[in-house]
N, C-alpha and C positions, 0 to 999 in steps of 0.2 A: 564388705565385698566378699563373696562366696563362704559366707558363715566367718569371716574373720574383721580382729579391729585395722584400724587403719594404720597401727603401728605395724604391726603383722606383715600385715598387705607391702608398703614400703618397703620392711627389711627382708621380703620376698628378692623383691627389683632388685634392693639391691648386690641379695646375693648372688643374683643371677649376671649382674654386671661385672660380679670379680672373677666367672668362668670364663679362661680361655679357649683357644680354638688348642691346644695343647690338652691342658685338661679333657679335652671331649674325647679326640682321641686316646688317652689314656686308657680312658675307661671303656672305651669300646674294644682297645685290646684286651684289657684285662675280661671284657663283659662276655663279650662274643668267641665263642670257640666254636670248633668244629665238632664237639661232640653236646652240644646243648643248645642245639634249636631243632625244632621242625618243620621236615619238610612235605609236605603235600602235593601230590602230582591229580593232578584233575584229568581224567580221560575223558575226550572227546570224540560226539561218534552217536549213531544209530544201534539201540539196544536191538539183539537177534528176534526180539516178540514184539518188537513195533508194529502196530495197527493201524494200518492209515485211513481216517475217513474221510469218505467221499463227501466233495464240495457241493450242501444241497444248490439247486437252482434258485438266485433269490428274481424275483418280480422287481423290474424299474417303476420307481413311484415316479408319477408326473407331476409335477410342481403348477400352482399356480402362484406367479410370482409376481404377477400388474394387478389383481382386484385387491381391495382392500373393503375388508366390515365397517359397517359404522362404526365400531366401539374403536376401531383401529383408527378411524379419520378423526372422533373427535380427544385421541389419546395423544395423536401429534399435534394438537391445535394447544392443548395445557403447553401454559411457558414454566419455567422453573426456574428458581431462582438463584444466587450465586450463594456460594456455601463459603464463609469466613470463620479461618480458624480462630478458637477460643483460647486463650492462654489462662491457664488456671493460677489463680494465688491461692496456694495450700494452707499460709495460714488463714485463710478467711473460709476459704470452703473446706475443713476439717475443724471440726469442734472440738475442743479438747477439755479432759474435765478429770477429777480425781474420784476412784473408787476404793475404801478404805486404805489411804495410801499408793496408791497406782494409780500409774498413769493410764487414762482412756481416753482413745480416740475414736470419735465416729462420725458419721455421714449418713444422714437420714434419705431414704429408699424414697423418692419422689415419683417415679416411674412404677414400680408394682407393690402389690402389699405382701411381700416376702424379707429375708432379713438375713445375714450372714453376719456370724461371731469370733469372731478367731482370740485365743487366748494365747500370749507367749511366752514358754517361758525359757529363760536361760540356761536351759539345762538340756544337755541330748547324752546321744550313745559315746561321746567323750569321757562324759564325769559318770555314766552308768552304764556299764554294759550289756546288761542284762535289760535295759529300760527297754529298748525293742520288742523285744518277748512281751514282756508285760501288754505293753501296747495293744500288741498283737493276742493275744489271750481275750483281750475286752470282748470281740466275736462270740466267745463261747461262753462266760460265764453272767450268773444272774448278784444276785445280791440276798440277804436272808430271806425277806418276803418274794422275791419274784425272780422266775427261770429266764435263762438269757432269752426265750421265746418270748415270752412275756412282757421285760423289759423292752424289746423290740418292736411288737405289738403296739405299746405304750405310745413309741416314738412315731408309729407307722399310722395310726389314728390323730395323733397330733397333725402329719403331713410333716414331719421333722427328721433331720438326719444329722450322724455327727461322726466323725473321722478325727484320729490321734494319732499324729503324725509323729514320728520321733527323726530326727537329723542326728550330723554330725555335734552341732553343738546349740540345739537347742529343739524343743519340743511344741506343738501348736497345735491346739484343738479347736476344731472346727464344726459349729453347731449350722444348721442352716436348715429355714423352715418359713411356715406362717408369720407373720408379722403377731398377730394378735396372741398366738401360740409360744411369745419367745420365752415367757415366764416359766410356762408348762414346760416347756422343750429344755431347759434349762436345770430346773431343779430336776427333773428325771434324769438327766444325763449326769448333773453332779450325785446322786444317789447311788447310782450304778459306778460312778469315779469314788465313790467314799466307800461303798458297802459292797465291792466287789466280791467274791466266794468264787474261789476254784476250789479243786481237787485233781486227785490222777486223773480223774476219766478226762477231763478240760483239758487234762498235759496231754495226753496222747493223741486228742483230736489234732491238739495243733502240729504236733510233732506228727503226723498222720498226714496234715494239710502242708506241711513244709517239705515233706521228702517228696509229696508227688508233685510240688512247684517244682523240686531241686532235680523230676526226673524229665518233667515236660523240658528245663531249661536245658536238658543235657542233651535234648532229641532236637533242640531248634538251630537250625544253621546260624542264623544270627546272631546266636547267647552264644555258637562255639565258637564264631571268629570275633568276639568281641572277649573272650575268655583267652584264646590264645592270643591276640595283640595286648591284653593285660598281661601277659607271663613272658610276653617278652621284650 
């Protein structure tokens, strides 16, 4: 439950059952003072260069509301049928199987010939902090023989894509493509995961790509009330 075990999770509850309604108070005096919040005054009102446009004229559409098309008479003549819900047994419909020691589950795509991979592993931006970046760097760089265009190219002819997710505590790569493609799609993506090549120029891209997310977020009304109810 939210990245955590279920020991975790329990001695959560229970810490939160030995706070009083005293405690809470406590810490809101000690928390809240009068010189360590902000306050925000919103003016309301018509700005002095308000434009007002004029309301075009629109035309009344006439309805006809009693004939109906053929395809309309014989579309209410089909009956349909009653829809009953299906209770899934997971263990029967997940297959479960070992790949050099690991555990694999899967569920074969009956519906289209496409395929989604997810690999996970127990490790996120907890045990590595820096593993974010990393992640995040994969966009720019290639591998000894091929530039990140290249690599991409590779994946984008396959009809293949893959995203590296990093969490709080743990990490998930997600390949997703052609069904007949997963092989291809695969060993290209762990080629690029094994024989990554940066340099400065790759650092400064991203650090290039992260200051103008850090400037768009600082201009969004939403990132800033969602920043100021985080600080206080």
């Amino acid at each position: 439950i939210n990245e955590l075990d279920c020991a975790g999770e329990l001695k959560y509850m229970q810490a939160l059952q030995k706070i009083t309604k005293k405690d809470v108070i406590d810490f809101a005096k000690r928390t809240f003072k009068d010189n360590n919040y902000v306050l925000i005054k919103k003016q309301q009102g018509e700005p002095d260069d308000y434009v007002k446009v004029e309301k075009p004229q629109i035309t009344p559409v006439s309805l006809n509301r009693k004939d109906q098309s053929d395809f309309s008479k014989e579309l209410a003549k089909v009956k349909t049928e009653e829809i009953s819900p299906q209770f899934i047994d997971f263990k029967k419909a997940i297959d479960f199987s070992e790949i050099n020691g690991q555990r694999f589950a899967f569920v074969k795509n009956e519906e289209t010939d496409l395929f989604e991979l997810d690999i996970i592993w127990e490790v996120g931006k907890r045990h590595f902090r820096d593993l974010g970046i990393a992640a995040s760097m994969l966009d720019f760089v290639g591998t000894d023989t091929k530039s990140a265009e290249e690599s991409a190219l590779d994946l984008f002819q396959l009809g293949s894509s893959f995203k590296l997710s990093v969490r709080e505590q743990s990490t998930v790569l997600k390949i997703e493509g052609l069904d007949y493609n997963l092989k291809a799609s695969w060993e290209t993506v762990l080629d690029l995961l094994k024989n990554a090549k940066g340099n400065e120029q790759v650092y400064q891209r991203l650090v290039a790509q992260t200051a103008k997310a850090r400037r768009d977020q600082r201009d969004n009304k939403d990132a800033i009330k969602r920043a100021l109810v985080t600080y206080a």
